[in-house]
Phi, psi and omega in degrees: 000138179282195166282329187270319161312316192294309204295325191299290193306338164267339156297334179317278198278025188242348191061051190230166181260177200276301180290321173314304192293343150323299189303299179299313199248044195340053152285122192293170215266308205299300198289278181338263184009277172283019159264338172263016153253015165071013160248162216248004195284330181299293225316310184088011170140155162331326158310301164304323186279348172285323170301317186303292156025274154306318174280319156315294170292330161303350204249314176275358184070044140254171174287141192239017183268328174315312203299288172356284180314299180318302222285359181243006134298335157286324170285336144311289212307330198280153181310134139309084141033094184286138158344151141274166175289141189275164169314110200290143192278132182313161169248124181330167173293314199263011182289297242279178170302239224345302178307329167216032147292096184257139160285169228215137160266126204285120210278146196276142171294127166316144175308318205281027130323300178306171182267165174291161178280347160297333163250033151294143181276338162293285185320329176300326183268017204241316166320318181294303189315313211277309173306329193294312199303310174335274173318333192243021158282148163300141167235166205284135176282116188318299209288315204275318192299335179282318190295343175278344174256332173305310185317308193293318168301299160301353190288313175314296203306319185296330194263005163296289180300323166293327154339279202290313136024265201276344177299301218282347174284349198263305198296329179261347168290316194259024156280305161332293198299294203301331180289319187287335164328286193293322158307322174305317179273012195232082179260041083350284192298315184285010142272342197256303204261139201297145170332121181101328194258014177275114206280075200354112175305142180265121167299140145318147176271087205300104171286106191339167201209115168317158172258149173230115164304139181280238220165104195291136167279145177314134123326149162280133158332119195280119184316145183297186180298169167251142177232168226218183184286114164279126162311143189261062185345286206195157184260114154207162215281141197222138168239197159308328177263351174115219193277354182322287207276002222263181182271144189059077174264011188258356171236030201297329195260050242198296190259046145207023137312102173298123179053041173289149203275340195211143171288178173295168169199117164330159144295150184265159191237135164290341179234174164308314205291028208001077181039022159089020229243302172209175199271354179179185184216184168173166197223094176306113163255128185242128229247323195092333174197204327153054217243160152259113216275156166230305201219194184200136203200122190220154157257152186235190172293185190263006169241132175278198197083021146277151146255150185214191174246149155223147219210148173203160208163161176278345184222146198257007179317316173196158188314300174338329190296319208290170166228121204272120183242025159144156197231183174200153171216148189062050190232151177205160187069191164335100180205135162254117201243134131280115180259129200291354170217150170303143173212127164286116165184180165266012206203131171241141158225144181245115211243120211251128176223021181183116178287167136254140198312153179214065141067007175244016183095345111255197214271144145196132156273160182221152174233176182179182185029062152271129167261138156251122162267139178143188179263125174343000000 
């Protein structure tokens, strides 16, 4: 028997109509109809048919984890869908002609190309210029031109030596001076030092004063983040089993919706304990990354007596992942989770362990305005 042959055969005998069981699991009429012709194309993915699934039975009073099981066992069973073929990869840029074609900049001629300034016709002619002025100079008589440069040479030496002279007499006159100065105004040096043997005092050399270097200034600690209302990827329905199970997963994004038309709402239940069927319910706010929480902030229905969790983690795999970082019992309406330290992650859940009545003779919780507070 199929999953859809089982849900029919039990609406039957449970005595409901198609619209009733709309009505109760708010599942469009349309959608049932075809899960109980085993067709799943309205459902919108696996995910979606597990839920319906769930609410349907539960609705009609069976167990729905056999149906469950049947139905991802046909979805193993069934052939696979060959691929289309992927896209043959475009050819790169540097493949195509136009990439690799280069033009070759045409090489410029070297300097030792040009001619020399030795092969000008002025350098050329500047030997001929020279011999002519020669041949047509006077010429020198030999005897006098050598007494005329002996002359001319001793005149340099004398006035070389009286130079050297009048230097070395100038140099010792103002030694003299600077030594007798300096005894006068040194009376130390006039007790200590012997006639003849005194020595011009050497002045301090007046020492640069370093430069200080300035002293880079601190930039300020740039103030944390501020915090604020964080964006919400996405909602979804968290069960006992992870995203398998959880209930209503088609209006799970309902409560973090602005002016969404219905809150999320559990399955309704006959006890708080969900009917002894399981141990919680729960509602995935997923971040996208990486966040730091401060606060939580939900609205719930108006009657009270649910308890929850509020619980956060990296990974969204099992209930196991999350860690529970605070709790409430008996709430309804307006609740605000404050955390007495920020915690980082991505993934917040809000873990439902006690349902509250919803004023029809059962159990159910519902959420809506969910917020997350804290820094990016």
């Amino acid at each position: 028997m199929t999953v859809g042959e089982a849900l029919a055969e039990a609406r039957y005998r449970a005595g409901l109509t198609v619209d009733e069981v709309s009505e109760r699991t708010r599942i469009r009429e349309a959608v049932i109809r075809g899960i109980e012709q085993d067709d799943y194309e309205a459902c919108g993915g696996d995910l979606y048919v597990r839920g319906y699934v769930r609410a349907i039975a539960g609705a009609i009073g069976i167990d729905a984890q056999p149906l469950i099981r049947e139905y991802d066992q046909r979805q193993v069973d069934a052939p696979q869908t060959p691929k289309a073929p992927e896209a043959a990869e475009t050819p790169e840029a540097a493949d195509t002609p136009e990439a690799a074609e280069t033009l070759e900049t045409p090489e410029t001629p070297e300097a030792a190309d040009t001619p020399e300034a030795a092969d000008t016709p002025e350098a050329a002619a500047a030997p001929a210029i020279a011999e002519s002025t020669a041949s047509t100079a006077p010429t020198e008589n030999p005897a006098r031109g050598r007494t005329q440069r002996r002359v001319a040479a001793i005149a340099v030496l004398a006035l070389a030596v009286v130079g050297a002279a009048v230097g070395l007499v100038a140099s010792g006159l103002n030694h003299h001076a600077q030594a007798k100065n300096t005894t006068a105004s040194s009376p130390t040096l006039q007790r200590t030092a012997a006639p003849g043997t005194a020595k011009p005092a050497t002045a301090p050399t007046p020492t640069k004063p370093k430069p200080v270097k300035a002293q880079p200034k601190t930039p300020p600690v740039a103030a944390g983040a501020r915090i604020r209302a964080l964006p919400i990827k996405l909602a979804a329905a968290f069960g006992t089993d992870g995203l398998v199970d959880g209930d209503n997963p088609q209006i799970a994004m309902y409560a973090i919706t602005p002016g969404a038309p219905l809150p999320w709402e559990s399955q309704w239940y006959v006890t708080p304990e969900f009917g002894m069927l399981k141990t919680g319910t729960g509602l995935l706010l997923d971040m996208g990354r990486r966040v730091t929480v401060t606060s939580v902030r939900i609205q719930l229905g108006p009657y009270a007596g649910a308890d929850l969790q509020l619980r956060v983690g990296n990974s969204a795999a099992a209930l196991s992942s999350f860690k529970v970082v605070t709790h409430a019992n008996g709430v309804g309406g307006a609740v605000r989770f404050r955390l007495r330290s920020p915690r980082t992650a991505r993934y917040v859940l809000l873990w439902f362990t006690l349902l509250p009545p919803n004023g029809a003779g059962q159990y159910q919780v519902s959420v809506s305005r969910a917020v997350v507070n804290g820094r990016p």
